[in-house]
C-alpha positions as CSV (number, residue, x, y, z in Angstrom):
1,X,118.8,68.2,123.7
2,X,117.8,71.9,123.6
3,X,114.6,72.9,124.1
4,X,113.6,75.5,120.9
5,X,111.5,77.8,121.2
6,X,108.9,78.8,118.5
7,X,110.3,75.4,116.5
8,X,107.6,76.0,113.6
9,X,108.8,79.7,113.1
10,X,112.4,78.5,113.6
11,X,111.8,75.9,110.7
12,X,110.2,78.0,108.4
13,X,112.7,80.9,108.5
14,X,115.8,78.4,108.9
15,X,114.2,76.0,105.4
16,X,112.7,79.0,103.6
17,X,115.9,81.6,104.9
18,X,117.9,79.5,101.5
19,X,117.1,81.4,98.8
20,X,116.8,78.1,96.2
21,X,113.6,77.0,98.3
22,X,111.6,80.4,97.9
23,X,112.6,80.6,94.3
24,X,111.3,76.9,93.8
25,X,108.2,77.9,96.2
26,X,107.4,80.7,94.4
27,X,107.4,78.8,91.1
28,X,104.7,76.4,92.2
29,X,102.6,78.9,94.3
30,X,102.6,82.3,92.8
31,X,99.7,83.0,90.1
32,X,101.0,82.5,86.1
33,X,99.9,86.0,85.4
34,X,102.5,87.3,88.4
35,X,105.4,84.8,87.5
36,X,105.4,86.4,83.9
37,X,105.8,90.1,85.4
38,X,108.6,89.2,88.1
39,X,112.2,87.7,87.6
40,X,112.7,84.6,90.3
41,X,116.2,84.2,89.6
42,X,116.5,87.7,91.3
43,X,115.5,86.8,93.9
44,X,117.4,88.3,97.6
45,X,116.2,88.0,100.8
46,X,115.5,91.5,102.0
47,X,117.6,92.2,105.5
48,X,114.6,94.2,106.9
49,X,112.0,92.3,108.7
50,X,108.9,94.5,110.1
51,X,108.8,93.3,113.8
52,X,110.5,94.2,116.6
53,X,112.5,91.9,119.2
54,X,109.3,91.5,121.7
55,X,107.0,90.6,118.9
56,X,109.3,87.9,117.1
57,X,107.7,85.1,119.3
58,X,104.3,85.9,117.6
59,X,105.3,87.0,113.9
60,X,107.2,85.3,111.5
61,X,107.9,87.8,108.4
62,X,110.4,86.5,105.6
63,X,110.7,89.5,103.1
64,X,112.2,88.9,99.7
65,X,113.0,91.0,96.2
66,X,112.5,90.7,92.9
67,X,112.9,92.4,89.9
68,X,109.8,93.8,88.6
69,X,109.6,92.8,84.5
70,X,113.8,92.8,84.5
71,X,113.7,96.4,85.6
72,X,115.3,97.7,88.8
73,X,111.9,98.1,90.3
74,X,111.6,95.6,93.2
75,X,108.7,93.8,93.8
76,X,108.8,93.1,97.8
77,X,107.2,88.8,98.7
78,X,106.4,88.7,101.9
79,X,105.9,85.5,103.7
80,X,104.3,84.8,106.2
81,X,104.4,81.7,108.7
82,X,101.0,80.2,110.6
83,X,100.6,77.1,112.8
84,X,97.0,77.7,113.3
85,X,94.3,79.8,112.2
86,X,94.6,83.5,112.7
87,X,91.3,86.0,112.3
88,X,93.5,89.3,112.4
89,X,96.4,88.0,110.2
90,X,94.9,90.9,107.6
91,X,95.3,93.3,109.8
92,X,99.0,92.4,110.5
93,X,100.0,92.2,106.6
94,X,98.9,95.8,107.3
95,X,101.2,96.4,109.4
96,X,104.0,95.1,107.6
97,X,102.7,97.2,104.6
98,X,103.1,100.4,106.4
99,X,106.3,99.4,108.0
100,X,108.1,98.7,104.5
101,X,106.5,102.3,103.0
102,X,108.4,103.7,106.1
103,X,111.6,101.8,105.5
104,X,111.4,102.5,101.6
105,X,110.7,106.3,102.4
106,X,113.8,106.6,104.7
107,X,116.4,104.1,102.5
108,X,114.4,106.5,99.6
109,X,114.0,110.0,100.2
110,X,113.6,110.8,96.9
111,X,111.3,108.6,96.1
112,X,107.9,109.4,95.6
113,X,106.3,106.1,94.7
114,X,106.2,102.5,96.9
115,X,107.3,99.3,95.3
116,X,104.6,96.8,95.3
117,X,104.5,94.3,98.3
118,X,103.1,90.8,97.5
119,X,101.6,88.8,100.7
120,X,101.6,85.1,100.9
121,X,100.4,83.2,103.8
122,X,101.7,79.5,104.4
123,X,99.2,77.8,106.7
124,X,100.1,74.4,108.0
125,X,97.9,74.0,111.0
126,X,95.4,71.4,112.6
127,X,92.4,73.3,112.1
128,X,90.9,74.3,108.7
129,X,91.9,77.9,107.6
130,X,88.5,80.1,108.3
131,X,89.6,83.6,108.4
132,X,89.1,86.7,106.6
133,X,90.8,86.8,103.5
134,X,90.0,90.6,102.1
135,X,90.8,93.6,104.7
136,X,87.4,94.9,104.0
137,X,86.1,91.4,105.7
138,X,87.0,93.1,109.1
139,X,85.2,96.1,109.0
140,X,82.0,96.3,110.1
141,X,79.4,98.4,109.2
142,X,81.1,98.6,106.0
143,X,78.5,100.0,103.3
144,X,78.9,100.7,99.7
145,X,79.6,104.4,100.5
146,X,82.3,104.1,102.8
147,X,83.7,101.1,100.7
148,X,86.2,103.5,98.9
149,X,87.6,105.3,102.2
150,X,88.7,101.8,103.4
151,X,92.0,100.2,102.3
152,X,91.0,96.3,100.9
153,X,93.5,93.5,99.5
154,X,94.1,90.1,99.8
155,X,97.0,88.0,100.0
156,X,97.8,84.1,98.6
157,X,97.3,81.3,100.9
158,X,98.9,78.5,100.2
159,X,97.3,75.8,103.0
160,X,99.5,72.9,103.4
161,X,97.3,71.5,105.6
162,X,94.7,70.7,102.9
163,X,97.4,68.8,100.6
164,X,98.1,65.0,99.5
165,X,101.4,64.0,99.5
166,X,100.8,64.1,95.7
167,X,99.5,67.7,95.8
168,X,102.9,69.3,97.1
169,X,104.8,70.3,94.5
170,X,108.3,71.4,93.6
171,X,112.0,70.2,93.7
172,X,113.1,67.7,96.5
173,X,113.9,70.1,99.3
174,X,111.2,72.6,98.7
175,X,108.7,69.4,98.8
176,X,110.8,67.9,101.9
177,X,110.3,71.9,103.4
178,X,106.7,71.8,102.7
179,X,105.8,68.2,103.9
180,X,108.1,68.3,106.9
181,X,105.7,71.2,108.0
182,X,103.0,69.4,107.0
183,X,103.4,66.3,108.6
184,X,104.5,67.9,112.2
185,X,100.6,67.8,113.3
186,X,100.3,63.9,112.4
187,X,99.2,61.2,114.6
188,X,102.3,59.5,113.3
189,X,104.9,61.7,113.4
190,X,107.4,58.3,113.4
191,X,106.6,57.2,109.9
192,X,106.6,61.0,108.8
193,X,110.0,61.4,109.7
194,X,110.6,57.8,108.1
195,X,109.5,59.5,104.8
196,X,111.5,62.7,105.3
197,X,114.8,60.7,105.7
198,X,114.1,59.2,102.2
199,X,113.6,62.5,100.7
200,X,116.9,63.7,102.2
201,X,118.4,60.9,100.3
202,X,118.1,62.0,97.4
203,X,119.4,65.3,97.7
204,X,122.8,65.3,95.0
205,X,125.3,67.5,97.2
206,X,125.5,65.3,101.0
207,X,126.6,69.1,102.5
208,X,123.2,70.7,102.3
209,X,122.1,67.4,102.5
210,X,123.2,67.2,105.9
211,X,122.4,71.0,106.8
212,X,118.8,69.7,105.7
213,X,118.9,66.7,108.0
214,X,120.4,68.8,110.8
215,X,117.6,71.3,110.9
216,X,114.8,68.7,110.2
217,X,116.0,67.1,113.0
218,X,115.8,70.3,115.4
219,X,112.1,70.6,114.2
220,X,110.4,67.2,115.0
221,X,112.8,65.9,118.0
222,X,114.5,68.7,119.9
223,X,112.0,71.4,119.2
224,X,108.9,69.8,119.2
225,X,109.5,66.6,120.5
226,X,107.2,65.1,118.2
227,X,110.0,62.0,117.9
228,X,112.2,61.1,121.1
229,X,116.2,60.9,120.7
230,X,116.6,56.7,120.9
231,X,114.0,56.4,117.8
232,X,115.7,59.5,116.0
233,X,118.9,57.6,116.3
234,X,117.3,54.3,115.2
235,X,116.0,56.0,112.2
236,X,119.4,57.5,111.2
237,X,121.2,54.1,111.2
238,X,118.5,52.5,109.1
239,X,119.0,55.7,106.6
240,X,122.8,55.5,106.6
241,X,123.0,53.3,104.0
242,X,127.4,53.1,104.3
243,X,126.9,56.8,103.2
244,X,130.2,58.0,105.0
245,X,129.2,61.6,105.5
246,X,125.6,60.1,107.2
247,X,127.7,58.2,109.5
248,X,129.6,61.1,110.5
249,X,127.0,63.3,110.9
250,X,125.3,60.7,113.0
251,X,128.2,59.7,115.3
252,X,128.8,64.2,116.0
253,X,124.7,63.9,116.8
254,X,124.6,61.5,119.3
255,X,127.8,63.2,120.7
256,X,126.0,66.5,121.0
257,X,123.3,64.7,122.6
258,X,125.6,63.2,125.1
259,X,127.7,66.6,125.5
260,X,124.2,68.5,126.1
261,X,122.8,65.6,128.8
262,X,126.0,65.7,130.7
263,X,125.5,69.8,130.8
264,X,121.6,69.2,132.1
265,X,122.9,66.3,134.3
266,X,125.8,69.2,135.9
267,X,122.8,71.2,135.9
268,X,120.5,69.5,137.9
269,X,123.0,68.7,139.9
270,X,123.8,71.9,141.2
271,X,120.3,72.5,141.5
272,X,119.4,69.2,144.2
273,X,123.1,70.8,145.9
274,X,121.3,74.1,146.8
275,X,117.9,71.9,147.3
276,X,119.7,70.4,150.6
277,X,121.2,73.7,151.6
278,X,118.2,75.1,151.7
279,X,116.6,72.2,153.7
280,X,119.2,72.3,156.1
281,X,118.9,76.1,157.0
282,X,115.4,75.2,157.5
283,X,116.2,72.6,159.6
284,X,118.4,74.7,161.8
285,X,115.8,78.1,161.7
286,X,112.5,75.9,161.8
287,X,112.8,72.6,162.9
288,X,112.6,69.6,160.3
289,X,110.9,70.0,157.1
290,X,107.6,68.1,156.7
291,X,107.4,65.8,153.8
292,X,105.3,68.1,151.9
293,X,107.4,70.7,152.3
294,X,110.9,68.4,151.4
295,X,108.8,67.4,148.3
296,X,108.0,71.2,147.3
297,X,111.7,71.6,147.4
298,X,112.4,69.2,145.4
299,X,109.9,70.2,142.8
300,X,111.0,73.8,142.4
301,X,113.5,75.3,140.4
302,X,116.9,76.4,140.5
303,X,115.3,79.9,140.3
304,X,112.5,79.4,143.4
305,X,115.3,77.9,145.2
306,X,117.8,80.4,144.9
307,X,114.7,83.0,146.4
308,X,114.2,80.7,149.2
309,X,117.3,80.5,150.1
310,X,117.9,84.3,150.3
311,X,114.6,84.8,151.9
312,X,115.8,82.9,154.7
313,X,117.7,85.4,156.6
314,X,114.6,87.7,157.1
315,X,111.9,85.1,157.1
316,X,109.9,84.6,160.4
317,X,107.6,81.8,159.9
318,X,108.1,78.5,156.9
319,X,105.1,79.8,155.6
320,X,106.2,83.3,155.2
321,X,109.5,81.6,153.6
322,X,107.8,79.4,151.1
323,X,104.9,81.7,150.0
């Protein structure tokens, strides 16, 4: 099936983009003496995000509000997404900071105070988390009489990677969420997925519960591959339990699957096509191709090919062609 791109980012914002999870998240992870100053069950996801198109490969930003002691004064949670270790991840909550006093200032002009911005971190990497976890950690010389000139705060990390099963906390499909991110880095991603499947079980309504199972499924087989289609299909049966809306959504999933391997079958198709139009100019402009050079053809894509074939006309020499 498709190939995803950034599939832990695409996870993260698709699971924690419901607003139910970050509530429940936040329940668990935020500090009691915050949780009694902020209203959860106000919680919106904030449309703004703080990075631009060309950086949304690297940065993750989910941006929340909340009511700030039932008042209309927002409180901003921002989340933020890592795979592995990051040392300058302080100085891109920075960023973000100054981005959202320049979005408040402009959807503000009034104003003449910032709401409050909260940063939480949700590590799920290989690696243990060993980076700097106070702004004033990256500044260096940093003495006690420069100290004040420099802006300094920290943010909550909350390391998954670190965790029991036991240890993650919260309702089923924040806990599903968290060890689903978890368990992506596991020598046996099989037997995580096993696990997951149970987990989705138990979710009361089968409509998110399939939503759930749909986007699990783009995480650990069609964006990361961790688990191959046949086994992912093995593991549905075994999980369908007579649960008519499973066995739906299973027969539409292996029906995508086919619909998408007939479209990369037609695609590949067309792409040996222009392969042997391309030896045969070169056949008729240079003599016959060496084996290396039908093998180097064969092994380029649609894209190489296509510039190949149009560098034909002009080209002198196979070498000049193929260079």
């Amino acid at each position: 099936m498709d190939e995803i791109a950034n599939p832990h980012d695409s996870y993260f914002r698709e699971s924690f983009g419901r607003s139910e999870i970050a509530q429940d998240f936040l329940r668990v992870h935020l500090p009691d003496e915050v949780l009694a100053e902020v209203d959860l069950d106000s919680l919106e996801i904030s449309k703004d995000t703080y990075v631009s198109p060309d950086l949304r490969a690297i940065y993750s930003d989910l941006v929340y509000r909340v009511r700030w002691r039932a008042q209309p004064l927002a409180v901003y949670v921002l989340f933020e997404h890592k795979s592995r270790p990051e040392h300058w991840t302080q100085l891109q909550l920075l960023r973000y900071f100054a981005a959202e006093g320049d979005a408040y200032r402009k959807q503000n002009p009034r104003a003449r105070l910032l709401p409050p911005v909260l940063p939480l971190v949700i590590y799920h990497g290989k690696r243990r988390w060993r980076v700097p976890k106070t702004f004033h950690e990256l500044i260096s010389p940093l003495s006690p009489a420069l100290a004040p000139y420099v802006p300094n705060f920290t943010y909550i990390l909350v390391d998954l990677s670190s965790r029991s099963d036991t240890e993650v906390k919260g309702q089923v499909q924040t806990r599903l969420v968290q060890l689903a991110m978890r368990g992506i880095f596991s020598g046996a991603p099989v037997e995580r997925l096993t696990e997951l499947l149970a987990l989705i079980a138990l979710i009361d309504d089968r409509n998110t519960a399939m939503e759930v199972l749909e986007s699990l499924l783009r995480y650990y087989v069609q964006g990361t591959r961790r688990v191959d289609e046949p086994t992912a299909y093995a593991l549905l049966q075994q999980h369908s339990d007579g649960d008519s809306t499973m066995q739906t959504f299973i027969e539409r999933y292996i029906e995508q699957g086919k619909q998408q391997g007939m479209e990369l079958g037609l695609t590949r198709g067309r792409q040996e096509g222009q392969a042997v139009v391309l030896l045969r100019l070169i056949e008729r402009k240079f003599g016959p191709p060496s084996e290396a050079v039908r093998e180097r053809i064969a092994g380029a894509d649609a894209e190489t090919i296509l510039q190949w074939s149009d560098r034909i006309l002009t080209a002198e020499s196979l070498d000049g062609l193929l260079h």
